[in-house]
Each structure stands twice: as structure tokens, then as C-alpha cells.
Backbone as JSON Lines, residues from 0, in Angstrom:
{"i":0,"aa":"X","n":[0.82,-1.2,0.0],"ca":[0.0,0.0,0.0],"c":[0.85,1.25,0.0]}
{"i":1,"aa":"X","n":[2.19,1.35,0.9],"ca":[2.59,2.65,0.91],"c":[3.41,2.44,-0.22]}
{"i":2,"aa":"X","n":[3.67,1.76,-1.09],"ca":[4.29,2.0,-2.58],"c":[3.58,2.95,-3.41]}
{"i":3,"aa":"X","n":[2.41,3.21,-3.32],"ca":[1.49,4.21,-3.98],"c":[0.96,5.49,-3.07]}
{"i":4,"aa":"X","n":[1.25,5.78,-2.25],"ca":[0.63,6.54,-0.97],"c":[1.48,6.51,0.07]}
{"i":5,"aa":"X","n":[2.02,7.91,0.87],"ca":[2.87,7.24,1.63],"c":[1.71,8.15,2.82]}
{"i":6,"aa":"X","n":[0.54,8.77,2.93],"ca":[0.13,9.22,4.14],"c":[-0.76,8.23,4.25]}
{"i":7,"aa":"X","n":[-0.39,6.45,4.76],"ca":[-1.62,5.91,5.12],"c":[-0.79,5.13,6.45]}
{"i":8,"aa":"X","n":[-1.76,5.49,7.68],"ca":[-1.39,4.79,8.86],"c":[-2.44,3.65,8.91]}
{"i":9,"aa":"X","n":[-1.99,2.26,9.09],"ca":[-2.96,1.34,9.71],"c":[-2.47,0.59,10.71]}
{"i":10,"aa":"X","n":[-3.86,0.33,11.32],"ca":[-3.74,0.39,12.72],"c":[-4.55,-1.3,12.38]}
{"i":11,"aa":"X","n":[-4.91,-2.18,13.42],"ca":[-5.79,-3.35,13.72],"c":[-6.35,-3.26,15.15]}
{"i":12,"aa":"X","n":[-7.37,-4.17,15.02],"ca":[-8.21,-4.23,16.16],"c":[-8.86,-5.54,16.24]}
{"i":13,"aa":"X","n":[-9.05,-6.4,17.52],"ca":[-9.79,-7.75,17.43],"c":[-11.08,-7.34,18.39]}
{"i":14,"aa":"X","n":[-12.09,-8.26,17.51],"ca":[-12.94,-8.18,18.73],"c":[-14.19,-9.16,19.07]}
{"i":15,"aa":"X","n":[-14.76,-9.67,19.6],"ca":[-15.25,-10.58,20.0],"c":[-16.82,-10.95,19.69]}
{"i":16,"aa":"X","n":[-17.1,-9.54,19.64],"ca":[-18.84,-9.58,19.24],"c":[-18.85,-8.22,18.76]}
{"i":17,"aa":"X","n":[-19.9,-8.2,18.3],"ca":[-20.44,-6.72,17.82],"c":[-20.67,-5.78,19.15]}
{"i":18,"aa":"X","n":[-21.42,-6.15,19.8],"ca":[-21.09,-5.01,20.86],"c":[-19.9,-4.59,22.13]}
{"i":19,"aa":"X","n":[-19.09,-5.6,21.76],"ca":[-17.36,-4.91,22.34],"c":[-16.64,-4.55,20.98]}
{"i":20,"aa":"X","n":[-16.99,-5.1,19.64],"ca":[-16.51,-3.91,18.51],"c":[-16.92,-2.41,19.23]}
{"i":21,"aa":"X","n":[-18.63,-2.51,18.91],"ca":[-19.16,-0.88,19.36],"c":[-18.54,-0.07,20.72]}
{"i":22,"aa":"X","n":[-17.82,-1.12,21.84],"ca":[-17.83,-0.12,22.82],"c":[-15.92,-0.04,22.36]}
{"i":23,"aa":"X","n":[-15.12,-0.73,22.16],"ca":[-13.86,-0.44,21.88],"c":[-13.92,1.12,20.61]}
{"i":24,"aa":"X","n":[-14.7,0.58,19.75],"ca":[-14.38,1.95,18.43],"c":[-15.33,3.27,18.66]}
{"i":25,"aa":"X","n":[-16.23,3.12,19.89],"ca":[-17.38,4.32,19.47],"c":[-16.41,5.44,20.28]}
{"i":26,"aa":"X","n":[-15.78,5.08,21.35],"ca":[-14.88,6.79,22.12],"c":[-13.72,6.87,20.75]}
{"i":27,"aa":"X","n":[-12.98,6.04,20.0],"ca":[-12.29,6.57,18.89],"c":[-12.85,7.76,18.1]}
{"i":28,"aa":"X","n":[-14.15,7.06,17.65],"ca":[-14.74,7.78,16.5],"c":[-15.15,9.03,17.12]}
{"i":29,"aa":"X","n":[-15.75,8.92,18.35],"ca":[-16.52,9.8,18.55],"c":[-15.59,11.14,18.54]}
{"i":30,"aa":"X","n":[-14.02,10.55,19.15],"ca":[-12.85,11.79,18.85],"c":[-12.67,12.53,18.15]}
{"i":31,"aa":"X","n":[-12.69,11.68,16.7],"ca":[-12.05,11.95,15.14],"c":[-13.53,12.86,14.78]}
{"i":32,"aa":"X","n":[-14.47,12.2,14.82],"ca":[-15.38,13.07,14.88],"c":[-15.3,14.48,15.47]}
{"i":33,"aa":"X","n":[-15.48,14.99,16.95],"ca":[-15.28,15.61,17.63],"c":[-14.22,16.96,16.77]}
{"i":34,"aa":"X","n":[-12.92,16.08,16.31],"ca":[-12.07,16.33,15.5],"c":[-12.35,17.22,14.05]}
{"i":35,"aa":"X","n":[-13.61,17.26,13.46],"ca":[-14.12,17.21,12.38],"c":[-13.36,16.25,11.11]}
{"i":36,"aa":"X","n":[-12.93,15.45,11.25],"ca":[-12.47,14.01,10.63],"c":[-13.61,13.56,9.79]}
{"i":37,"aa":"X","n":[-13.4,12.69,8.59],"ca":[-14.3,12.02,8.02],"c":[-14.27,10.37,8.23]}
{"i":38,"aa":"X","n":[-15.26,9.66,8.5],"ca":[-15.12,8.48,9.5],"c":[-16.02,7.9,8.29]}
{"i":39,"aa":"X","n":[-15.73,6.31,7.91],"ca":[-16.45,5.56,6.99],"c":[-16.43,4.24,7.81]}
{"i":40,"aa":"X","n":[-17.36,3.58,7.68],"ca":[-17.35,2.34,8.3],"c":[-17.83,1.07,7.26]}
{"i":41,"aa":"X","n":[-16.83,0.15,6.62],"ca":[-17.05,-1.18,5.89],"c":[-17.24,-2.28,6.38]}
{"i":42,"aa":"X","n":[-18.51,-2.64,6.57],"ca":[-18.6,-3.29,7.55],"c":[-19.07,-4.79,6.65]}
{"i":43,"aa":"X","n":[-18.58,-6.35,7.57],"ca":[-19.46,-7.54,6.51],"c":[-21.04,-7.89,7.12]}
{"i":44,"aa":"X","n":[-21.04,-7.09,8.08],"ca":[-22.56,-7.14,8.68],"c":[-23.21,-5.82,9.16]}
{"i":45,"aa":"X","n":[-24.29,-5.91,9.78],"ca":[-24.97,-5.0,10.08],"c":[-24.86,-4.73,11.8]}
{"i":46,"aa":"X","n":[-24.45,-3.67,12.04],"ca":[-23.96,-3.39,13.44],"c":[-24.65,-2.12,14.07]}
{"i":47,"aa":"X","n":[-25.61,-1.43,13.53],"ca":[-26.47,-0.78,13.79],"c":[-27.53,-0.47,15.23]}
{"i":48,"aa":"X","n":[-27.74,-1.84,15.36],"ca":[-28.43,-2.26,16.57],"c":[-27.67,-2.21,17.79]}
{"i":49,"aa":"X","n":[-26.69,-2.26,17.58],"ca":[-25.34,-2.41,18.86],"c":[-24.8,-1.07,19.19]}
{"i":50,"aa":"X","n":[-24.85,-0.32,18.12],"ca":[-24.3,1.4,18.31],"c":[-25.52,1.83,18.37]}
{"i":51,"aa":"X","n":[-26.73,1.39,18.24],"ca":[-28.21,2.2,18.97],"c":[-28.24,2.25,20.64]}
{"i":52,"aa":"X","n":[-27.55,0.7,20.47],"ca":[-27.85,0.52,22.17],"c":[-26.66,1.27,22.66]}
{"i":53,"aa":"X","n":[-25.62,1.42,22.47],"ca":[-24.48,1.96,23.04],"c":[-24.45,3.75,23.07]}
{"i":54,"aa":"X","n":[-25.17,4.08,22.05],"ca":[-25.4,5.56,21.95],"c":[-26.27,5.62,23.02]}
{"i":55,"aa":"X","n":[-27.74,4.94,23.21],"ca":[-28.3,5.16,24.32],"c":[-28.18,5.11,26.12]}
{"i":56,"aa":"X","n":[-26.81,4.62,26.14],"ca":[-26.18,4.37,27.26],"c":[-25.21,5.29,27.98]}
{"i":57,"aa":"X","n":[-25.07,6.28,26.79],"ca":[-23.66,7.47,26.67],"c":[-24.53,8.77,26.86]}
{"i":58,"aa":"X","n":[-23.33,9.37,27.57],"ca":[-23.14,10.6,27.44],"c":[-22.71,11.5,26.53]}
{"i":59,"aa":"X","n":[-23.3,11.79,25.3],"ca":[-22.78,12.86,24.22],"c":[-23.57,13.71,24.14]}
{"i":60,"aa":"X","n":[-22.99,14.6,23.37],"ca":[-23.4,15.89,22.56],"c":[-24.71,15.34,21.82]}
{"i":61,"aa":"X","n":[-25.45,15.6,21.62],"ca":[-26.55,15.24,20.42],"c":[-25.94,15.34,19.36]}
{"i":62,"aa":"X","n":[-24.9,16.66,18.79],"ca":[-24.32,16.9,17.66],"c":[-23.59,15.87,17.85]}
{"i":63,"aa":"X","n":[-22.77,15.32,18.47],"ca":[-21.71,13.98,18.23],"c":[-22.64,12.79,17.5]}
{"i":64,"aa":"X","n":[-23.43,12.36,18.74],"ca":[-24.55,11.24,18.06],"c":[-25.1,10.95,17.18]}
{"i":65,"aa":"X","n":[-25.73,12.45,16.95],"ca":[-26.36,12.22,15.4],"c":[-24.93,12.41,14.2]}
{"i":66,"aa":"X","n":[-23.78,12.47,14.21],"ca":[-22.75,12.24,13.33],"c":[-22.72,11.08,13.74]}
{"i":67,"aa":"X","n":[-22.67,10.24,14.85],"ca":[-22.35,8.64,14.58],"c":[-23.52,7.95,14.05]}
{"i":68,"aa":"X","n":[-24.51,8.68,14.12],"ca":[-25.67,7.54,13.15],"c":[-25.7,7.99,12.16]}
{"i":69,"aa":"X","n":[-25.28,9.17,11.3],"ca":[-25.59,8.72,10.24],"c":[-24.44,8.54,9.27]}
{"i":70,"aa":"X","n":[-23.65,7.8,10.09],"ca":[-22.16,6.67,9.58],"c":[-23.42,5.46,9.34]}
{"i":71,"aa":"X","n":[-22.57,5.22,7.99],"ca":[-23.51,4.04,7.77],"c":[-22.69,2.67,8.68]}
{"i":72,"aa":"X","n":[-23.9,2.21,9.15],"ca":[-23.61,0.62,9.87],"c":[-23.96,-0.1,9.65]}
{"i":73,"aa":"X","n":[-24.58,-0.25,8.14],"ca":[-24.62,-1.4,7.57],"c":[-24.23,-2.23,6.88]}
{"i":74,"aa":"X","n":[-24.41,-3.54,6.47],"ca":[-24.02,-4.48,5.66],"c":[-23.65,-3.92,4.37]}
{"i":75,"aa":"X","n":[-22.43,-3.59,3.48],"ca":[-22.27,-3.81,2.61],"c":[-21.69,-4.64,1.52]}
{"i":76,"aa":"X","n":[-21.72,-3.54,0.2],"ca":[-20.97,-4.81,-1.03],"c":[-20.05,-3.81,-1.06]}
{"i":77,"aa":"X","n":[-19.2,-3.82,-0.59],"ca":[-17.99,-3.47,-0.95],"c":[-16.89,-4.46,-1.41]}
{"i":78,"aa":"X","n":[-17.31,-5.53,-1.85],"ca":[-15.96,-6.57,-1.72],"c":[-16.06,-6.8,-3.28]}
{"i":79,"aa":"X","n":[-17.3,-5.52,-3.9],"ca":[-17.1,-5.87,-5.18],"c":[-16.64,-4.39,-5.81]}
{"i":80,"aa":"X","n":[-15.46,-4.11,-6.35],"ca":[-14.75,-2.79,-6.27],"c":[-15.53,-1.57,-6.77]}
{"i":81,"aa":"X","n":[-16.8,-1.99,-7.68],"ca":[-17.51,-0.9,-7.95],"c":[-18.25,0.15,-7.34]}
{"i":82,"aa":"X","n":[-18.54,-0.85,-5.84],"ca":[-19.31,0.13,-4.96],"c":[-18.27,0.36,-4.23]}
{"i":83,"aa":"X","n":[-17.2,-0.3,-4.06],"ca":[-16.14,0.71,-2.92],"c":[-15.36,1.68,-3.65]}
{"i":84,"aa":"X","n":[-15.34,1.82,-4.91],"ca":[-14.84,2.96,-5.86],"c":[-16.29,4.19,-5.33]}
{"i":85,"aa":"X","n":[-17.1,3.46,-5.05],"ca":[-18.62,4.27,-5.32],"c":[-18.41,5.83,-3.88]}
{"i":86,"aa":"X","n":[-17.98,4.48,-3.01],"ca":[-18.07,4.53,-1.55],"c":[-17.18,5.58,-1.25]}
{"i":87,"aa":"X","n":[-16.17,5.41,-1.53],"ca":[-14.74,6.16,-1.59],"c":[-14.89,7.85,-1.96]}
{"i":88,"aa":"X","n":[-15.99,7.91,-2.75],"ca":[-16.0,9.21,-3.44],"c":[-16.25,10.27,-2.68]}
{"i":89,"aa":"X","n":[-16.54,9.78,-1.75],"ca":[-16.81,10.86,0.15],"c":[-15.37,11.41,0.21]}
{"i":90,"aa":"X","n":[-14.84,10.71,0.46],"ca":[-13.44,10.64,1.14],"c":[-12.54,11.96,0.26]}
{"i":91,"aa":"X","n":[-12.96,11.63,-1.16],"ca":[-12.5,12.4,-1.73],"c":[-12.45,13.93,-2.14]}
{"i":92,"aa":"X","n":[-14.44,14.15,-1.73],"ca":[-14.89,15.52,-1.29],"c":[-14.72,16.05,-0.23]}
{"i":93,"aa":"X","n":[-14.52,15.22,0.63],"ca":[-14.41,16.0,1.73],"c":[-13.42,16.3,2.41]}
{"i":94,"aa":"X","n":[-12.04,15.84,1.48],"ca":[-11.15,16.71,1.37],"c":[-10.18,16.72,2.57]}
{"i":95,"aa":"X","n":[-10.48,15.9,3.67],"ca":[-9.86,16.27,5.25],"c":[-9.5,14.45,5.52]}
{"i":96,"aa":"X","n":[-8.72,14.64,6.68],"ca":[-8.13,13.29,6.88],"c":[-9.32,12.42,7.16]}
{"i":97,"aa":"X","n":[-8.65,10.72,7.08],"ca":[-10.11,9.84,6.79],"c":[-9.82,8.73,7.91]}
{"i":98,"aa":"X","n":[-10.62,8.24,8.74],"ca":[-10.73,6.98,9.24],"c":[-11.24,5.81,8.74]}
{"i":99,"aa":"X","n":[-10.54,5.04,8.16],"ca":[-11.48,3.64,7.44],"c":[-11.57,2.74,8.23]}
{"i":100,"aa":"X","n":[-12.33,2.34,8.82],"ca":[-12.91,1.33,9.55],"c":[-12.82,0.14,8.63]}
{"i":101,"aa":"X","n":[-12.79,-0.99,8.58],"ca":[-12.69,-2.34,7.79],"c":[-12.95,-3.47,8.85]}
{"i":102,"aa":"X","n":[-14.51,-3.62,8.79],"ca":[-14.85,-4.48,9.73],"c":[-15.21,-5.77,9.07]}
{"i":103,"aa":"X","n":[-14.7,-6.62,9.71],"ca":[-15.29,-8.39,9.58],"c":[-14.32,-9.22,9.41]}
{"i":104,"aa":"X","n":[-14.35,-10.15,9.0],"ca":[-13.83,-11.58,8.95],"c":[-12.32,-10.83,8.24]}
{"i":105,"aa":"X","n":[-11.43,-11.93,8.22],"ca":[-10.32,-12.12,7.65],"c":[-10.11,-11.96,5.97]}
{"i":106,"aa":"X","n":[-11.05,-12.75,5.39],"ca":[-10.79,-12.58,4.41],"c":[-12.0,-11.24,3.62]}
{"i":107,"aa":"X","n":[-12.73,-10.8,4.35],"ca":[-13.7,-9.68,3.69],"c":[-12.51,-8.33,4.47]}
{"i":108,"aa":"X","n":[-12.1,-7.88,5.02],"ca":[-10.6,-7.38,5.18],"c":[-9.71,-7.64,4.13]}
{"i":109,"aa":"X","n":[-9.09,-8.65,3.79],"ca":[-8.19,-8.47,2.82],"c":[-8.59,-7.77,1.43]}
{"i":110,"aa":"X","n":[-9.66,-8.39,1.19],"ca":[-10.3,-8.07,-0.19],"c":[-10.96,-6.47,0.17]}
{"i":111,"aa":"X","n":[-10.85,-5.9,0.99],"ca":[-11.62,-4.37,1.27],"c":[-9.87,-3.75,1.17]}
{"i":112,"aa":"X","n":[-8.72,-4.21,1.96],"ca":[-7.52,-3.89,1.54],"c":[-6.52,-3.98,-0.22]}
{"i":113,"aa":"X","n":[-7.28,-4.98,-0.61],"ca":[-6.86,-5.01,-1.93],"c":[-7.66,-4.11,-2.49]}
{"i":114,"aa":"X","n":[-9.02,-3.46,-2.85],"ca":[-9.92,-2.36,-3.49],"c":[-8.88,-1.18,-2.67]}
{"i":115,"aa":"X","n":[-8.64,-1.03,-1.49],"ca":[-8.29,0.34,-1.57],"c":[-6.66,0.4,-2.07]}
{"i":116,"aa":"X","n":[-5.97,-0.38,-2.04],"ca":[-4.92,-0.44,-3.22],"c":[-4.93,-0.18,-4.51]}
{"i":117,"aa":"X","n":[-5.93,-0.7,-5.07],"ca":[-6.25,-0.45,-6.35],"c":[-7.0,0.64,-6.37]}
{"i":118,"aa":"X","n":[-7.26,1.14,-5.79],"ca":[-8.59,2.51,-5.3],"c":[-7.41,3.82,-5.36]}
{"i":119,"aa":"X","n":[-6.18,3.75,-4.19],"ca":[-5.14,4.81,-4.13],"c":[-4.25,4.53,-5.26]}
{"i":120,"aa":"X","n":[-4.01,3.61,-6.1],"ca":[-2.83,3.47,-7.25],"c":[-3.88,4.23,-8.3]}
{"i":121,"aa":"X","n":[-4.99,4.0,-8.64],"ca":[-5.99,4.79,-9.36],"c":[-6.18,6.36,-8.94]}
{"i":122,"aa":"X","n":[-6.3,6.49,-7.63],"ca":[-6.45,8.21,-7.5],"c":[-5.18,8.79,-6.67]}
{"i":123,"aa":"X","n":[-3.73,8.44,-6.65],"ca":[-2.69,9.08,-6.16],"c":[-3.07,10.1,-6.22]}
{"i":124,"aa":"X","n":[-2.75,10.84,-7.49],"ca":[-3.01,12.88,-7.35],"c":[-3.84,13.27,-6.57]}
{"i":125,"aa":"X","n":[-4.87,12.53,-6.57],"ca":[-6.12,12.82,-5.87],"c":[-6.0,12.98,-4.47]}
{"i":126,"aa":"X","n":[-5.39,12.03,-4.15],"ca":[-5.08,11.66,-2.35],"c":[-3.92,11.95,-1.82]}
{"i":127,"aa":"X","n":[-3.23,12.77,-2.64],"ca":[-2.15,13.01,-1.94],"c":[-1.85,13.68,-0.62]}
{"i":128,"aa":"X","n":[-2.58,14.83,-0.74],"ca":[-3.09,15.99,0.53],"c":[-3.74,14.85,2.07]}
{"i":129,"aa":"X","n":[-4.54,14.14,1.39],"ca":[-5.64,13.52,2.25],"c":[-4.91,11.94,3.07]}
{"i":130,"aa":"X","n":[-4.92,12.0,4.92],"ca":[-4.01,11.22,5.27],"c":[-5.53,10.45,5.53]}
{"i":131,"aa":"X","n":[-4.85,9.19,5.09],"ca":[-6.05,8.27,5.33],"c":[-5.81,6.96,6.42]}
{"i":132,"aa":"X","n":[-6.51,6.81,7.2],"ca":[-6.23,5.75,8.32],"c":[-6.91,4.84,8.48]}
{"i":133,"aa":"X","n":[-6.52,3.71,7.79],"ca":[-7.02,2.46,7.94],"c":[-6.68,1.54,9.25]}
{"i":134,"aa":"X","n":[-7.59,1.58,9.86],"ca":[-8.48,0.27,11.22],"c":[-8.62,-0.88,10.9]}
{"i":135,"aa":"X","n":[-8.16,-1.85,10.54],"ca":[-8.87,-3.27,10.12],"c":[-9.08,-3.61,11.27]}
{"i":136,"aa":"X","n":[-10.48,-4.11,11.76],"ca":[-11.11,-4.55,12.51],"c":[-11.35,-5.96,12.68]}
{"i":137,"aa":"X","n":[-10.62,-7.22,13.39],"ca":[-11.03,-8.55,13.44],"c":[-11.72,-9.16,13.78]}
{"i":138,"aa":"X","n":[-12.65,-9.85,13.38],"ca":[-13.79,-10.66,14.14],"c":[-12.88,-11.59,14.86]}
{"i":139,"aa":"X","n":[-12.18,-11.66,15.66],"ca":[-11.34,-13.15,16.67],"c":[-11.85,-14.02,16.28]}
{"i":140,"aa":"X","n":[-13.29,-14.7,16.19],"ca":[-13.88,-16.14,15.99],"c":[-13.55,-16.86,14.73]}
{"i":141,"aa":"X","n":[-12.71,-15.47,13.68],"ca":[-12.64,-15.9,12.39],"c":[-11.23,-16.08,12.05]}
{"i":142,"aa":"X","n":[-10.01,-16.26,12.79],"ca":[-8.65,-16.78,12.41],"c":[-8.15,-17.29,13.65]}
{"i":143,"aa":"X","n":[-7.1,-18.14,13.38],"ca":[-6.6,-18.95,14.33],"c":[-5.17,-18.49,15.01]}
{"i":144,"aa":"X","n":[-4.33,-19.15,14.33],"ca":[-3.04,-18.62,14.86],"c":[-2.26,-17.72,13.87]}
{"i":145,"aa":"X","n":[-2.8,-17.09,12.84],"ca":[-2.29,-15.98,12.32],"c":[-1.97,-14.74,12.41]}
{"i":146,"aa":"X","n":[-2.09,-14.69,13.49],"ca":[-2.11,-13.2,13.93],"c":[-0.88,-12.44,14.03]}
{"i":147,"aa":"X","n":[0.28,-13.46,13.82],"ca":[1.31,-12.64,13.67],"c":[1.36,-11.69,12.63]}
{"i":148,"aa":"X","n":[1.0,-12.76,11.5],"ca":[0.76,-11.86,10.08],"c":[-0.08,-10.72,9.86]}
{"i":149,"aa":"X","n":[-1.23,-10.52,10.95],"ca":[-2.04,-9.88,10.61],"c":[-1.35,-8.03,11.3]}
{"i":150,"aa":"X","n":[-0.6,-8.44,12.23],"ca":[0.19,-7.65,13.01],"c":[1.1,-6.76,12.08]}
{"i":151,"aa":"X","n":[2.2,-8.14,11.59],"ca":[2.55,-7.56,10.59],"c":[2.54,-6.61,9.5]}
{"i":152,"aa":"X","n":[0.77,-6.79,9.15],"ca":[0.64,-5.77,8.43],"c":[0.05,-4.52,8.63]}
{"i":153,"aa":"X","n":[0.21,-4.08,9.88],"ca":[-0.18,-3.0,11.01],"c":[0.9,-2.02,11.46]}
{"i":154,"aa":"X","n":[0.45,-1.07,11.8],"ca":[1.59,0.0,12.43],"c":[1.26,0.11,13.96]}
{"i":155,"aa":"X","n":[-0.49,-0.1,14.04],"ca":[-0.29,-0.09,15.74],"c":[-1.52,-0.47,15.89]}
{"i":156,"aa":"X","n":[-2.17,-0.53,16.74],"ca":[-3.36,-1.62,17.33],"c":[-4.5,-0.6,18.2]}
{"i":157,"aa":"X","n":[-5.64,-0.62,17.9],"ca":[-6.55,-0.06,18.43],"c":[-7.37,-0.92,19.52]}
{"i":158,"aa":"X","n":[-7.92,-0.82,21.08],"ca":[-8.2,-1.61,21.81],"c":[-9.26,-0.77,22.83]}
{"i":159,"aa":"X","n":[-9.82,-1.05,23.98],"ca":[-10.79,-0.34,24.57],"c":[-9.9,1.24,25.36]}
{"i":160,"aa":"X","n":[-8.65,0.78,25.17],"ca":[-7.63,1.5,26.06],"c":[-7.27,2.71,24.57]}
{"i":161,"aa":"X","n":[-7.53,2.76,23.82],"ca":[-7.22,3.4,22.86],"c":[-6.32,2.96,21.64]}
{"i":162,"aa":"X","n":[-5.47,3.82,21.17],"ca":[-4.64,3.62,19.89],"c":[-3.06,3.59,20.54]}
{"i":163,"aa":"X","n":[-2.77,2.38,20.69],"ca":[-1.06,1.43,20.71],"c":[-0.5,1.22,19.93]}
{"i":164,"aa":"X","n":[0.78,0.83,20.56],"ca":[1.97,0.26,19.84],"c":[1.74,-0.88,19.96]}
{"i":165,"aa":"X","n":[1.91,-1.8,18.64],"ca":[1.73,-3.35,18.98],"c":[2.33,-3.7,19.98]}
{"i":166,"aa":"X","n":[4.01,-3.24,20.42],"ca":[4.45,-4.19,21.49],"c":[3.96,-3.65,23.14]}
{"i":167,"aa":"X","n":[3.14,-2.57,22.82],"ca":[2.46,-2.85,23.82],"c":[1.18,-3.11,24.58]}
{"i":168,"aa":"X","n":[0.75,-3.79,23.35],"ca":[0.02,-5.01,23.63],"c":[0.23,-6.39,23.52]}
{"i":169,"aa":"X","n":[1.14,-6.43,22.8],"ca":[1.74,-7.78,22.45],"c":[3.39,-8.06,22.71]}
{"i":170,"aa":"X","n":[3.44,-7.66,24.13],"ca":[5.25,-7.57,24.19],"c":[6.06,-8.44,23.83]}
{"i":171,"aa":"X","n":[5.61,-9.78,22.97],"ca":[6.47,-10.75,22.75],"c":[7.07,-10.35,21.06]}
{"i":172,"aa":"X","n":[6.23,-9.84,20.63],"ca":[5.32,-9.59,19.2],"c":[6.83,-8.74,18.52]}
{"i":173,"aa":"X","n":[7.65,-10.04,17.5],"ca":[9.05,-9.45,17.06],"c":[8.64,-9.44,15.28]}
{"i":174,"aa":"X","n":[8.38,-8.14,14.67],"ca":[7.31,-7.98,12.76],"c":[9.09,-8.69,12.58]}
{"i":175,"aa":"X","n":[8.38,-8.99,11.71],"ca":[9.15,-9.7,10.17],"c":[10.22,-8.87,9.51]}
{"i":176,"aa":"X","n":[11.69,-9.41,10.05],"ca":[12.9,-9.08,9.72],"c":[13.1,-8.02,10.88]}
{"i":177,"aa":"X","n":[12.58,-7.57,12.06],"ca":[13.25,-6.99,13.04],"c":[14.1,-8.58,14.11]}
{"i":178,"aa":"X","n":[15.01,-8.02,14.54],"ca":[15.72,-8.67,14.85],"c":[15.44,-8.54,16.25]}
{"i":179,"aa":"X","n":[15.54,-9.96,17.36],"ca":[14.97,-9.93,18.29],"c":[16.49,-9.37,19.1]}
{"i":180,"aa":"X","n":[15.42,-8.66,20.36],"ca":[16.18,-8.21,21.03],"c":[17.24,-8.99,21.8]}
{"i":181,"aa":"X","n":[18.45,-8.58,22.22],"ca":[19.75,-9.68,23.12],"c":[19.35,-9.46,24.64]}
């Protein structure tokens, strides 16, 4: 990805159900928001019901809230590049740094990471100004012992505690070709 783009930070996140997704990412967003940030959420299901209940439990602004609902939280097709070319076209008006959320399984993640590869090698000029921050979000129930790799392809890790450094959440955790410590 940063062969075509070099302002893209990504971060990962695991999570267990839909509503410890909603309570780990809703104080993020609600920041970046807060922030005036542009926040997109790709999600492989519908998570709507879980950030209804969690908005109703919180303390916000009304102006915050009603920016987190009308983030879409639903099920999409994005895994077919026409609507995430479609999808993308926000990002591009609005001109200001971006949070991409990339929620679900393992492999509906990769394939939402391959469209925006082919998405930023297609609009470089376009995105140059615009720092974009990709979240891949893990369903846990859906990979096993890969997670090194998935690390790997991360700069730092998002959790209920906020936005980390992998090794410190994972202090054992040595990426690919760093050399372990003596």
C-alpha cells in the first residue's frame, strides 16, 4: 500500500462480538469526529443495533450522536470494487483526513484492503493531501493462529484502552525481519 501513498497509517483491532466492537471503536470515533475528521465504516454485517444501544447508554453531545448515526452501519458490497470505488467518493470531497474502519472476517478485510490499493494506485493525485487511516477490525472467531501476520501488516493496534503500539500489547510480538532483542 505505501508503494502508492505514503500518508496511510494502519492500525488493527480484534474483537469478539459486535457489541465490544461498538464499545472499543465508538470513544475513537466519537474523537475523530469531535475532531471534524471524516469516519467511513465497511462493515461484513450490520452493526447498527449495537451502536443504537451503546449511543443510548452514553453521554454525548446530540451533535456527536447524530454524526455517529448517520455513519452508515450497515451491511455492505464493498468486496465488489464498484461500490467501494462508489463509496470512496466521500473521502474524496471531503477533502480532510479519513478513518477507514474495515470491519469483519479475515478474508472480507483483505479483499476491502486489496480495493483500496487499487482505489489509491488509481487516484494518487487525488489523495495526496488527504491522510487516510485504515483500522482493520477482526472478528477473533474468524482466524486462528495468524495473527502474527495480521500484526505484521499493522503499524499499531486499536483496543478499549485506545490507539497502541503493537508491542504494547503484544510484548512478545518481534514484525518480520526486526531482529529480536539480546
Amino acid at each position: 500500500m505505501n508503494e502508492y501513498y505514503n500518508g496511510i497509517k494502519r492500525m488493527c483491532s480484534f474483537y469478539v462480538s459486535d457489541a465490544h466492537l461498538c464499545t472499543m471503536i465508538l470513544p475513537y470515533i466519537s474523537e475523530k469526529l469531535n475532531e471534524n475528521k471524516t469516519v467511513e465504516i465497511l462493515s461484513d454485517k450490520n452493526i447498527n443495533s449495537s451502536i443504537d444501544l451503546l449511543l443510548s447508554k452514553l453521554n454525548l453531545k446530540e451533535e456527536i450522536k447524530n454524526k455517529i448515526k448517520s455513519i452508515n452501519w450497515t451491511k455492505n458490497k464493498m468486496y465488489k470494487y464498484m461500490y467501494f470505488e462508489k463509496s470512496m467518493k466521500k473521502v474524496l470531497n471531503n477533502k480532510k483526513e479519513c478513518y477507514l474502519f474495515l470491519v469483519g472476517d479475515e478474508n472480507h478485510i483483505d479483499v476491502m484492503n486489496l480495493n483500496l490499493e487499487k482505489w489509491m494506485k488509481k487516484n494518487k493525485e487525488k489523495t495526496e493531501k488527504i491522510n487516510i487511516n485504515i483500522i482493520n477490525c477482526y472478528e477473533i472467531m474468524h482466524f486462528n493462529e495468524n495473527i502474527k501476520s495480521i500484526l505484521d501488516k499493522n503499524d499499531k493496534i486499536l483496543n478499549t484502552s485506545g490507539e497502541k503500539e503493537i508491542k504494547e500489547v503484544f510484548s512478545d510480538y518481534i514484525r518480520n525481519g526486526d531482529k529480536k532483542a539480546q
